[in-house]
C-alpha positions as CSV (number, residue, x, y, z in Angstrom):
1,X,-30.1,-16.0,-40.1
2,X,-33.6,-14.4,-40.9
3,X,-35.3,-18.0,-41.4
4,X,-33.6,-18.7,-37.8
5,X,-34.6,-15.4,-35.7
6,X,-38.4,-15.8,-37.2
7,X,-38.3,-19.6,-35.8
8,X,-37.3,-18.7,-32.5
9,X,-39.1,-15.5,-31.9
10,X,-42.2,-17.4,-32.9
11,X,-41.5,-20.0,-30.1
12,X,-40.5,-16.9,-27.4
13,X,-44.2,-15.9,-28.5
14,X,-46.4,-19.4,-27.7
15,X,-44.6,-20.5,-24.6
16,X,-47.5,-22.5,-23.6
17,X,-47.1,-24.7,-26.8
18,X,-43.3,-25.8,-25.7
19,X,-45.3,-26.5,-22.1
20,X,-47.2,-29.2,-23.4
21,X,-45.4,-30.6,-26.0
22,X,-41.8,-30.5,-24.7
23,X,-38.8,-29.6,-25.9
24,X,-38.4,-32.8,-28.3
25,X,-41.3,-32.0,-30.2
26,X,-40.3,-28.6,-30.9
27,X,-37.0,-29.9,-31.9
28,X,-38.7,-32.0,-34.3
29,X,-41.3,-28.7,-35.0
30,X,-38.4,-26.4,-35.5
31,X,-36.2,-29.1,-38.0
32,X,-39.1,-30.0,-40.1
33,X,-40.1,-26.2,-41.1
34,X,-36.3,-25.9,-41.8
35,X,-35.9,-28.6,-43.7
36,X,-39.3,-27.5,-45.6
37,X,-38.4,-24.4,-46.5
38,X,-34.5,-25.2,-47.0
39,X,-35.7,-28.1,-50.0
40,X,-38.4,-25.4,-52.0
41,X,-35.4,-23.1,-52.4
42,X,-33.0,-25.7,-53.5
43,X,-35.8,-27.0,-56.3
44,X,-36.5,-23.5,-57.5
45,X,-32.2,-23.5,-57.7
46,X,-31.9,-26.8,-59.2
47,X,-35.1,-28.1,-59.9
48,X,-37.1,-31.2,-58.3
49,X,-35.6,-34.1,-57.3
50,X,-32.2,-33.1,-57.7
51,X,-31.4,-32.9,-54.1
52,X,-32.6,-33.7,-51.0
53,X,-31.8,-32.3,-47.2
54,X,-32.0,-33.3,-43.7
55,X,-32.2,-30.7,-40.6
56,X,-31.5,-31.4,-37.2
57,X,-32.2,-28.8,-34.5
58,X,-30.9,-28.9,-30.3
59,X,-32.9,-26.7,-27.7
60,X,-31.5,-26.0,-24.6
61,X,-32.1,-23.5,-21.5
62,X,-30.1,-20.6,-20.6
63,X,-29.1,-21.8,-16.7
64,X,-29.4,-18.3,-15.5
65,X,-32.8,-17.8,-16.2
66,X,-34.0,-21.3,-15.7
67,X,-32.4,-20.5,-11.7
68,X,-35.1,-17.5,-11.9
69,X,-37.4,-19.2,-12.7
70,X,-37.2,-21.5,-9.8
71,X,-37.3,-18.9,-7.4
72,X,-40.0,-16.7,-8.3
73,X,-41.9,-20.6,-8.3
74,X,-40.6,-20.6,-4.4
75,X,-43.7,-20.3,-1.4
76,X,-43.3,-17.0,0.0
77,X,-41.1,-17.4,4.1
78,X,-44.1,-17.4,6.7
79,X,-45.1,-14.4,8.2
80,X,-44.2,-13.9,12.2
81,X,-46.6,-14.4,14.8
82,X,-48.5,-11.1,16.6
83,X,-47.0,-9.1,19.1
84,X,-49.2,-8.6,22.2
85,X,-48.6,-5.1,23.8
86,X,-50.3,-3.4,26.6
87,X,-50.9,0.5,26.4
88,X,-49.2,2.5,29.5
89,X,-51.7,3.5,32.5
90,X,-53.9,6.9,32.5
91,X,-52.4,8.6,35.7
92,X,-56.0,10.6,37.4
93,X,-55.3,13.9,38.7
94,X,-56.1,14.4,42.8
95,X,-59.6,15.5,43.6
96,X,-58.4,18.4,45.2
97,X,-56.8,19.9,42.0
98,X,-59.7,19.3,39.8
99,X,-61.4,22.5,38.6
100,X,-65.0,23.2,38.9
101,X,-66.2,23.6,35.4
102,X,-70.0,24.1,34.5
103,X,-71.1,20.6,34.1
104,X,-68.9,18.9,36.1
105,X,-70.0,17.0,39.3
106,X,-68.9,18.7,42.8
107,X,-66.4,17.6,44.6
108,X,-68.3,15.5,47.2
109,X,-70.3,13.6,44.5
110,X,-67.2,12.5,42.9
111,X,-68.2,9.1,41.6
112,X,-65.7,6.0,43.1
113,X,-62.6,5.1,41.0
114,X,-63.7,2.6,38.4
115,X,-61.1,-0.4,38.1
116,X,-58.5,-0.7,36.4
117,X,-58.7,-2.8,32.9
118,X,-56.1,-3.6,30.2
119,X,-56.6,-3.5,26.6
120,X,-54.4,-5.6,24.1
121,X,-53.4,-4.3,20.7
122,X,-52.2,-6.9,18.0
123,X,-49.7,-5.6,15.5
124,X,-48.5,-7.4,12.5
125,X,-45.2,-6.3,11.6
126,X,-44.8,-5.0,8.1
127,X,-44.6,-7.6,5.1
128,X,-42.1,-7.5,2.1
129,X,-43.8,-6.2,-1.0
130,X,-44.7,-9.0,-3.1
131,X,-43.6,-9.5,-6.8
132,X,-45.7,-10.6,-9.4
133,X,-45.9,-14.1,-10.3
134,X,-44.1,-15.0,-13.0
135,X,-45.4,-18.0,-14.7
136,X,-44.0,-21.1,-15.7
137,X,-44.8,-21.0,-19.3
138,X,-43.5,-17.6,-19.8
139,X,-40.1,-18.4,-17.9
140,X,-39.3,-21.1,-19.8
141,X,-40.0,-19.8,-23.3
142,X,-37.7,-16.8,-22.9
143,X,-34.8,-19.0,-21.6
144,X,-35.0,-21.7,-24.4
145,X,-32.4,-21.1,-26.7
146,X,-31.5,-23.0,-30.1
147,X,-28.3,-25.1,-29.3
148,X,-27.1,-26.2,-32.7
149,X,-28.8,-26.7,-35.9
150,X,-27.1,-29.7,-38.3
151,X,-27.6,-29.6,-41.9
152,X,-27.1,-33.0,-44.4
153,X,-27.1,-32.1,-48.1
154,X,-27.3,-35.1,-50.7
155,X,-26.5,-33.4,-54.4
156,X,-27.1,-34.9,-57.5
157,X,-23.9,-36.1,-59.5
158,X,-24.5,-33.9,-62.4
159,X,-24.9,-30.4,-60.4
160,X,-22.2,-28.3,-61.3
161,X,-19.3,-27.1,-58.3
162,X,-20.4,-23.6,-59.0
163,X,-24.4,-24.5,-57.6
164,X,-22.4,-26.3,-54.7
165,X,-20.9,-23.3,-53.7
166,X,-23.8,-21.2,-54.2
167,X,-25.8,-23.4,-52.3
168,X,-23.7,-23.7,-49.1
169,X,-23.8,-19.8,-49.0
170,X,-27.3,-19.9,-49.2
171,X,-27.5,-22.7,-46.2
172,X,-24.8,-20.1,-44.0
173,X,-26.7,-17.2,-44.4
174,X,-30.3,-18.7,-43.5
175,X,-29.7,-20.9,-40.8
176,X,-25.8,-20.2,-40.1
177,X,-24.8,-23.4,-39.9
178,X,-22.2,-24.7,-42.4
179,X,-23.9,-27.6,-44.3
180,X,-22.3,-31.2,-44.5
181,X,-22.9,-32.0,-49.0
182,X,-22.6,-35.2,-49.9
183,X,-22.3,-36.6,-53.6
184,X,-25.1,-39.2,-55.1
185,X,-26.8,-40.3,-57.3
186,X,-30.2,-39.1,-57.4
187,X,-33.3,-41.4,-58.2
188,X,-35.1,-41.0,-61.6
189,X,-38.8,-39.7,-61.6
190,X,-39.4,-43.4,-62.9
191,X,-37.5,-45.0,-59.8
192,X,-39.8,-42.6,-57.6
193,X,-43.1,-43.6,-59.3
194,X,-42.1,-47.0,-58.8
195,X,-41.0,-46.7,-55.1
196,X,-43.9,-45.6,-53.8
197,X,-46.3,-48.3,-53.3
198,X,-49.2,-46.1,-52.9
199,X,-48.3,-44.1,-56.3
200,X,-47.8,-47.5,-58.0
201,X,-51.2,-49.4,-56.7
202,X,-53.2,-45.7,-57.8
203,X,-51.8,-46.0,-61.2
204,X,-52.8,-49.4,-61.5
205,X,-56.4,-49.0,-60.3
206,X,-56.5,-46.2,-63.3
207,X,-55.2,-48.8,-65.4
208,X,-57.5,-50.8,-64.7
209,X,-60.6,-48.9,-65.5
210,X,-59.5,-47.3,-68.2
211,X,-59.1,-51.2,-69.5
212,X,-62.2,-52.1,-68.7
213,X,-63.7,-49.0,-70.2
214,X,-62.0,-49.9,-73.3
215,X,-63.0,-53.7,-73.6
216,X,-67.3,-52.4,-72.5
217,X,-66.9,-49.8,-75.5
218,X,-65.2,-52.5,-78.0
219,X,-67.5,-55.2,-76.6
220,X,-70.1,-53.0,-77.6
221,X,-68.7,-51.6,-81.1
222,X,-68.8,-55.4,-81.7
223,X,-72.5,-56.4,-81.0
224,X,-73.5,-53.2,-82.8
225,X,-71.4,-54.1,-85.4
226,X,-73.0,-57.6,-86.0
227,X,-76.5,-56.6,-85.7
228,X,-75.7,-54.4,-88.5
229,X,-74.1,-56.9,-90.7
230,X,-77.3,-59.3,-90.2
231,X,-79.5,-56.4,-90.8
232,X,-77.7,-55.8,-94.0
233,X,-77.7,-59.1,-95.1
234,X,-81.3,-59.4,-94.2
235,X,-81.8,-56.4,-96.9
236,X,-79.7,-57.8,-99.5
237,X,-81.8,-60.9,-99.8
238,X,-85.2,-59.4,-99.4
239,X,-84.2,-56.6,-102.6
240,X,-82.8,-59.8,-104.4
241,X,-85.1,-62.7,-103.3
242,X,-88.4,-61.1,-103.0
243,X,-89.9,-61.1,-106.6
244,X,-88.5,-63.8,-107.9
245,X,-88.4,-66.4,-104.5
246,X,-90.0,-69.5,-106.7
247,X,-86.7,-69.3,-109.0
248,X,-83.6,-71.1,-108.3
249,X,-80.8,-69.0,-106.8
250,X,-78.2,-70.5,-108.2
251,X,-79.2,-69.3,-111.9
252,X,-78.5,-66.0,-111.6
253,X,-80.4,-62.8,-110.9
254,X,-82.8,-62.5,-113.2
255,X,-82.5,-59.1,-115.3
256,X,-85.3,-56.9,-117.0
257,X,-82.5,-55.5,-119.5
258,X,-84.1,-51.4,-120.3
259,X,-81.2,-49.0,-121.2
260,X,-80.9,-45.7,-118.9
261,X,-82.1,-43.7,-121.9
262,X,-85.3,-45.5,-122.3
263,X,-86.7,-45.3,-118.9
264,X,-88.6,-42.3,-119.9
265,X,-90.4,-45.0,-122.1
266,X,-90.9,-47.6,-119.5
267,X,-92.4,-45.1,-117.0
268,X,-94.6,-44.3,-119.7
269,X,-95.7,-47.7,-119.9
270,X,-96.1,-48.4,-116.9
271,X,-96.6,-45.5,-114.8
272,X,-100.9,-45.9,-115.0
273,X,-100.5,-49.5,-114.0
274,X,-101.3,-50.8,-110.3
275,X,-98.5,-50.4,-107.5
276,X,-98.5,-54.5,-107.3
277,X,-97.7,-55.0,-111.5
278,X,-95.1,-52.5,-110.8
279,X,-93.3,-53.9,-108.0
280,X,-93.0,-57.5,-110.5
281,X,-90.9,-55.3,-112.4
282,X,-88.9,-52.8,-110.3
283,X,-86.6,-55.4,-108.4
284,X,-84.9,-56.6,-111.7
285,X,-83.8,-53.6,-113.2
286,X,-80.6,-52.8,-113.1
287,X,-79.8,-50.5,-110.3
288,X,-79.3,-47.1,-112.4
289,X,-82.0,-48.0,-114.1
290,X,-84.4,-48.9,-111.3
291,X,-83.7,-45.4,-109.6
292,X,-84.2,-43.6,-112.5
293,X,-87.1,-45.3,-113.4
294,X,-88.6,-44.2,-109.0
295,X,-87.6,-40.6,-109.2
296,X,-89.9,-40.2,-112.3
297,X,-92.8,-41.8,-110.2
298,X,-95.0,-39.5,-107.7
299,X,-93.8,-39.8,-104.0
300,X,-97.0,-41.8,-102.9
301,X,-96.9,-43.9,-106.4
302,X,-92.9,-44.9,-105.1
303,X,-94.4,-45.6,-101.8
304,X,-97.3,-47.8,-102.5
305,X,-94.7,-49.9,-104.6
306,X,-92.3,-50.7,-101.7
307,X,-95.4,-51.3,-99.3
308,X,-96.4,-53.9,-102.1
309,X,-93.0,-55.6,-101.8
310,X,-93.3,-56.0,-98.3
311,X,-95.4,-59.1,-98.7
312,X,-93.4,-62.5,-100.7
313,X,-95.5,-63.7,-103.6
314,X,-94.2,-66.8,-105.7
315,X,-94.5,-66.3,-109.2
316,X,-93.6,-69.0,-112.4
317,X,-90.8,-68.4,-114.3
318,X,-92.3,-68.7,-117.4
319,X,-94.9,-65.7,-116.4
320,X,-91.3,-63.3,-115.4
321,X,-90.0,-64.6,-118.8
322,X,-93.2,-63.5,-121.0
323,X,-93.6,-60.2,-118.5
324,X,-89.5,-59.7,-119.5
325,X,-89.8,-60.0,-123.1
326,X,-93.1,-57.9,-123.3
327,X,-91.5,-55.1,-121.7
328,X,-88.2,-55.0,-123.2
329,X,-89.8,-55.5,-127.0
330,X,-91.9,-52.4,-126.3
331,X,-89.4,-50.2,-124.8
332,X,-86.9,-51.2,-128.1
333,X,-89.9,-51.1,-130.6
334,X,-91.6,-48.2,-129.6
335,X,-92.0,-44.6,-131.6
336,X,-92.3,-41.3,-130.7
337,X,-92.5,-40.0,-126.6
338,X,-90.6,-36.6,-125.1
339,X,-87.5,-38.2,-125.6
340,X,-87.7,-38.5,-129.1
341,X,-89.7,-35.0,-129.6
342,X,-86.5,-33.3,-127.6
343,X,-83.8,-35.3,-130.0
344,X,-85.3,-33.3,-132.9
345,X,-85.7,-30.6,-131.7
346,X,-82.6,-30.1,-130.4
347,X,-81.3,-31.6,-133.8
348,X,-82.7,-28.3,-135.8
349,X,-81.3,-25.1,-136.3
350,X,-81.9,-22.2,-133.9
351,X,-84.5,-20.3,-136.3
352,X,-86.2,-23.3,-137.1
353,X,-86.0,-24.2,-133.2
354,X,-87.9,-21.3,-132.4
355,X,-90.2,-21.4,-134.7
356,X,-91.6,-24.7,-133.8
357,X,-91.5,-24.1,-129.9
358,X,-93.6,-20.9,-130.8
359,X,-96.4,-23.5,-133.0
360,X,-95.8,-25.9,-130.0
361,X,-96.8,-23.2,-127.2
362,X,-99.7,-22.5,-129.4
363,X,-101.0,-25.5,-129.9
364,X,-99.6,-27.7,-128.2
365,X,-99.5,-26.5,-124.7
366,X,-99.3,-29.3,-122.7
367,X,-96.4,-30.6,-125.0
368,X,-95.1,-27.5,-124.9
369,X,-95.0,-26.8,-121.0
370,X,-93.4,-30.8,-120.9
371,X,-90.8,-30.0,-123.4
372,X,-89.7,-27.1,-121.7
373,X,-89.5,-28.9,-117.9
374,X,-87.8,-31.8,-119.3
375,X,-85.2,-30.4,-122.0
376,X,-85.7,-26.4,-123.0
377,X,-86.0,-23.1,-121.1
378,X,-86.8,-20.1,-123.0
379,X,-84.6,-16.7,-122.8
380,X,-85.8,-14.3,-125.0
381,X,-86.8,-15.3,-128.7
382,X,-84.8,-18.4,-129.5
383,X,-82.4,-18.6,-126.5
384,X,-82.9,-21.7,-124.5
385,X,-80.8,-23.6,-122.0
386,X,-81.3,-27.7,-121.5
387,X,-82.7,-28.4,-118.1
388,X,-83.7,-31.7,-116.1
């Protein structure tokens, strides 16, 4: 009965709300913070949507004081009218027997009796003591009482008897009222989502946007796709088609053939020649080749001959043929270069080896310090590592 006596205290305590509202809505005042309370205990018991309660409460008046009421609100009885009285007549002693007092007038110049005259007192007869107003408000909050209080409990199917009982003791000892459990089945969270109309048309706007969110960023993945594939394709045909525009596609790609081991070689022949004679041959070496052949190239050497492809020139076949042949006979026939000079003298003995580095640093020592960059690294007398 705690829940109850805190309900109805608070209402003995704001008479002037059950003034104005009247005694249905605190009725409905009183069921609803039942009922609110009552269903958070029964989820923390059985959890949400497992049950579901209904709370009726009946106000009434106590007759007794609702008579009192009415007659401290009575008009006070009028009060009676005045009471006019007249005071009893001042008897004169005789001349003769008056006494001659200093002060007073002789006997013989007595003045002549003045007339007589009345003089009316009004006297208002004594009143009740009044009470103290009682007021309206006040009267009617102490005699409102709580009639009866009905409770409606719809249980889930699956909640054990043992809750059942629990929970009608629970119900007794709040309110005091001996609840009236009832046996269904209970909607699903899915059948709730989809019974409320205003749950149901949110989730759908959601939906919605997040759609359309995912069909801008595909939309978008798309076009940046494409404009990557025709940028690609744009660079494909330039790296292929550029050189060589005035021979027919369909022939093949035309091929400068220079092994990966002899591009130390072709950079020697080549390397003092203009950025334009370079970029005729660059585009048809084969790809390990070709970057090979630009990492030994200076930085601004490698640039100038990419800013000379830039422009398209046409050039015969016959001059790509004779430029082909010239190269690759050259590369094939020639003699000597680092590459050769570090084959032997990685082919000799270790004694031998160091004896000729030493000759080399002597008097060779441009050879020497090129040597050692590209293939040896000394350590002491003799030892040496390969290094790029």
């Amino acid at each position: 009965m705690n829940l109850l006596l805190v309900l109805i205290f608070s209402l003995a305590l704001s008479p002037a709300v059950l003034s104005r509202a009247g005694m249905m809505e605190e009725e409905t005042k009183i069921s609803a913070a039942l009922q609110s309370q009552l269903k958070a205990k029964l989820d923390d018991m059985l959890g949400a949507g497992r049950a579901s309660v209904w709370v009726k409460a009946e106000l009434s008046l106590d007759p007794r004081i609702k008579q009192a009421v009415e007659r401290s609100l009575e008009p006070p009885a009028p009060a009676p009218a005045p009471v006019e009285t007249e005071p009893a007549e001042t008897q004169t002693a005789p001349v003769s027997k008056r006494l001659n007092l200093p002060g007073f007038l002789p006997k013989s110049e007595a003045p002549a009796p003045a007339k007589e005259s009345k003089v009316i007192i009004i006297q208002h007869p004594p009143q009740p003591a009044q009470a103290p107003a009682v007021g309206s408000e006040l009267a009617l909050a102490a005699g409102t009482r709580v009639k009866k209080i009905g409770v409606k409990i719809s249980l889930d199917r699956g909640v054990p008897a043992k809750k059942e009982a629990e929970i009608r003791a629970l119900v007794l000892d709040l309110i005091g009222s001996e609840p009236a459990i009832e046996r269904v089945k209970m909607p699903t969270v899915w059948h709730r989502i989809w019974g409320d109309p205003g749950l149901v048309s949110g989730l759908a706007a959601k939906a919605a946007l997040a759609l359309a969110g995912i069909a801008v960023a595909l939309l978008a993945l798309w076009v940046f796709t494409r404009a990557f594939n025709k940028m690609g394709q744009k660079i494909d045909k330039a790296v292929d088609l550029l050189p060589a525009r005035g021979l027919d596609p369909y022939e093949g790609r035309f091929l400068i053939d220079v092994p990966l081991q002899k591009i130390g070689l072709l950079h020697f022949l080549l390397h003092q020649e203009p950025a334009e004679n370079i970029a005729m041959v660059v585009p048809h070496l084969r790809d390990d080749a070709r970057r090979a052949f630009l990492e030994l190239l200076p930085q601004e050497k490698t640039v100038e001959v990419l800013a000379s492809l830039e422009s398209v020139r046409f050039v015969e076949k016959d001059v790509l043929e004779r430029l082909k042949n010239e190269i690759e006979g050259r590369v094939n026939s020639a003699v000597g270069g680092l590459e050769q000079i570090a084959k032997i003298v990685e082919g000799t003995e270790l004694a031998s080896r160091s004896e000729i580095l030493e000759i080399l640093k002597s008097r060779k020592p441009e050879l020497y310090a090129a040597l050692q960059g590209r293939l040896l690294e000394f350590k002491g007398t003799g030892g040496m590592t390969h290094g790029r």
